[in-house]
C-alpha positions in Angstrom: 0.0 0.0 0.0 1.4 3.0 -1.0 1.7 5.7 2.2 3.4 8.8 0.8 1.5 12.0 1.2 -1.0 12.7 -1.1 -1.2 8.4 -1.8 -4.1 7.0 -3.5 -5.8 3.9 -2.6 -8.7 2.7 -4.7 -9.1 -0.9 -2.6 -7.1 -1.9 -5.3 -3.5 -1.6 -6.3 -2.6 1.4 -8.1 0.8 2.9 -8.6 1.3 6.8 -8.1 1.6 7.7 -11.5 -1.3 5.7 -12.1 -3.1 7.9 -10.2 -2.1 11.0 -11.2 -3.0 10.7 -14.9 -7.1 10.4 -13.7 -8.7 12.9 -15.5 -11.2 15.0 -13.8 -14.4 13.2 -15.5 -12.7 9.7 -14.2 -13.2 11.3 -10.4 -16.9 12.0 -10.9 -17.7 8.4 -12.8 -15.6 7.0 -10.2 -16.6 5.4 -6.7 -16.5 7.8 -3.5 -12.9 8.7 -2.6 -12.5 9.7 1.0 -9.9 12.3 1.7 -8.0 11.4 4.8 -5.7 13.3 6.7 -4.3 13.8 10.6 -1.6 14.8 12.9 0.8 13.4 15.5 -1.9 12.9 17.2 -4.3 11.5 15.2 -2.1 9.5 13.0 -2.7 6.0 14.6 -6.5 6.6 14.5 -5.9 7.7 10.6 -4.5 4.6 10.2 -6.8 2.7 11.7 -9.7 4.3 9.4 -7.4 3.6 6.4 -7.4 -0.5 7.8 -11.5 -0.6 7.8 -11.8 1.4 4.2 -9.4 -1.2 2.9 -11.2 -4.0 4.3 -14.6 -2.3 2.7 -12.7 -1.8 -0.7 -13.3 2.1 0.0 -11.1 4.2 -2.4 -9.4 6.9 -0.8 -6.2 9.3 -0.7 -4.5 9.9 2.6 -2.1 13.3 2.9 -0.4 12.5 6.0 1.2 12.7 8.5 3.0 9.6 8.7 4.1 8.9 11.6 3.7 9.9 15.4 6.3 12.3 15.0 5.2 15.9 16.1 3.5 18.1 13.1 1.5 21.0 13.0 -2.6 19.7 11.8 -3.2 22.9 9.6 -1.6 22.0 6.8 -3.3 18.4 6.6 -6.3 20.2 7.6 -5.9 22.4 4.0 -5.0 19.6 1.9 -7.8 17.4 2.9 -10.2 20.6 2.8 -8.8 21.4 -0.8 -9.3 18.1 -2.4 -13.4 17.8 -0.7 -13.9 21.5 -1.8 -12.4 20.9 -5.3 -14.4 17.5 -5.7 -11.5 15.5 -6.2 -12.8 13.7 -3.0 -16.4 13.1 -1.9 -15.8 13.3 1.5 -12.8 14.2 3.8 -11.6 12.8 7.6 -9.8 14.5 10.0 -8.1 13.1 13.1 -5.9 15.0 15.8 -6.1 14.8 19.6 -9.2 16.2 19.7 -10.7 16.9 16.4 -11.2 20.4 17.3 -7.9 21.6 16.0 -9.0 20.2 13.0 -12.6 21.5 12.4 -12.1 25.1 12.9 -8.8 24.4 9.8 -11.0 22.9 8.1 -14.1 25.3 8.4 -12.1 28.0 7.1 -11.6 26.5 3.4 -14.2 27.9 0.8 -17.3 24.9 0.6 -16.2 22.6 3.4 -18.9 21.9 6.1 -16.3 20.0 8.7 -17.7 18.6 11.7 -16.5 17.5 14.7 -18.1 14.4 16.1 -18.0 12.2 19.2 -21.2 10.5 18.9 -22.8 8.3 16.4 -25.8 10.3 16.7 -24.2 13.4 15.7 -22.4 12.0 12.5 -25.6 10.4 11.2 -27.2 14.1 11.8 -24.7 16.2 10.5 -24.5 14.3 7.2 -28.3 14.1 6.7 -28.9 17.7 7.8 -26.2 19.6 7.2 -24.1 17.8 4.2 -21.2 17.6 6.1 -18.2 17.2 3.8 -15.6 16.6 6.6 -15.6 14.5 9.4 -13.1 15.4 11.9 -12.3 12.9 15.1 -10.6 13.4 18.1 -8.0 10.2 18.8 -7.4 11.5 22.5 -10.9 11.9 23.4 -12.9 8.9 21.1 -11.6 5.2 21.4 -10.9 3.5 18.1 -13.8 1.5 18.4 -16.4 4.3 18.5 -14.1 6.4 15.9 -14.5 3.6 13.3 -18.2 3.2 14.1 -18.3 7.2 13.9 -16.7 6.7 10.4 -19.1 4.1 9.2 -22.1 6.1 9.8 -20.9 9.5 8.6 -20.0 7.7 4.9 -23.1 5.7 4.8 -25.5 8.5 5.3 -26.7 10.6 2.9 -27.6 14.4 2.9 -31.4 14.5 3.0 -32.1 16.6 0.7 -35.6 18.0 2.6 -35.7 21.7 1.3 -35.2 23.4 5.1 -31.9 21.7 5.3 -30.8 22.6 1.8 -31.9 26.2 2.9 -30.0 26.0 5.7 -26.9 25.3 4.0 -27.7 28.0 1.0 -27.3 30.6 4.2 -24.1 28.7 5.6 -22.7 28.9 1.8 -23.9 33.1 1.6 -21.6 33.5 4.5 -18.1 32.0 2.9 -19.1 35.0 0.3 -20.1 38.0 2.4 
């Protein structure tokens, strides 16, 4: 498995290059692609999330960090947020120590709704209500068990669609403009 920032993993193998030569139409015929990224902190959770998507064949591209080595989260925060808000990903995740960090990075790119959850309830909601992109988890605070449980319902629900919540989010979106 290939676990260089920016790696691709499609449940199958795929070199790099490989990767790189998808054209833009390929990404929206393909299957979901989760973005995945974390820090320090987060990085044995992250890696834990990439063991269940490969064991459910989910695609996905993982930016890093690799290792438990001390690194800032913004930077992982803004890749991950980049490739969800330029739809080279369908959806992101996020872990640090306690996800927090992470969200308000997140938050701050142009078209990402990140959110940070420690309940199943919570995932399931912010996905069908608010059409969460990003789902940011907090490795310090949420055992792996729940995380991965956390995981599995925010990328099985969808957004509802019910017109008050795509309202809702049409005033969310006015704001990243005013």
């Amino acid at each position: 498995m290939i676990t260089a920032l920016g790696a691709e993993h499609d449940g199958r193998t795929m070199s790099a290059e490989a990767s790189r030569t998808k054209s833009s139409e390929d990404l929206k015929t393909a299957a979901p692609r989760i973005a995945l990224g974390a820090d320090h902190g987060g990085y044995p959770l992250k890696e834990a999330i990439k063991a269940m998507l490969d064991k459910q064949g989910t695609a996905y591209r993982d930016f890093g960090t690799d290792s438990t080595i001390g690194v800032d989260y913004i930077p992982y925060a803004k890749l991950v947020g980049e490739a969800v808000a330029a739809g080279e990903c369908s959806l992101g995740i996020l872990c640090c120590g306690t996800g927090l960090g992470m969200s308000i990075a997140a938050n701050k790119i142009c078209g990402i709704r990140a959110a940070c959850c420690a309940d199943w309830f919570s995932a399931k909601m912010t996905r069908e209500h608010n059409d969460a992109n990003v789902l940011c988890l907090g490795a310090r605070v949420t055992g792996e068990d729940a995380a991965l449980t956390l995981v599995d319902v925010f990328l099985r629900t969808p957004f509802s669609g019910d017109e008050r919540h795509a309202r809702r989010i049409a005033q969310i979106t006015a704001l990243e403009q005013a």
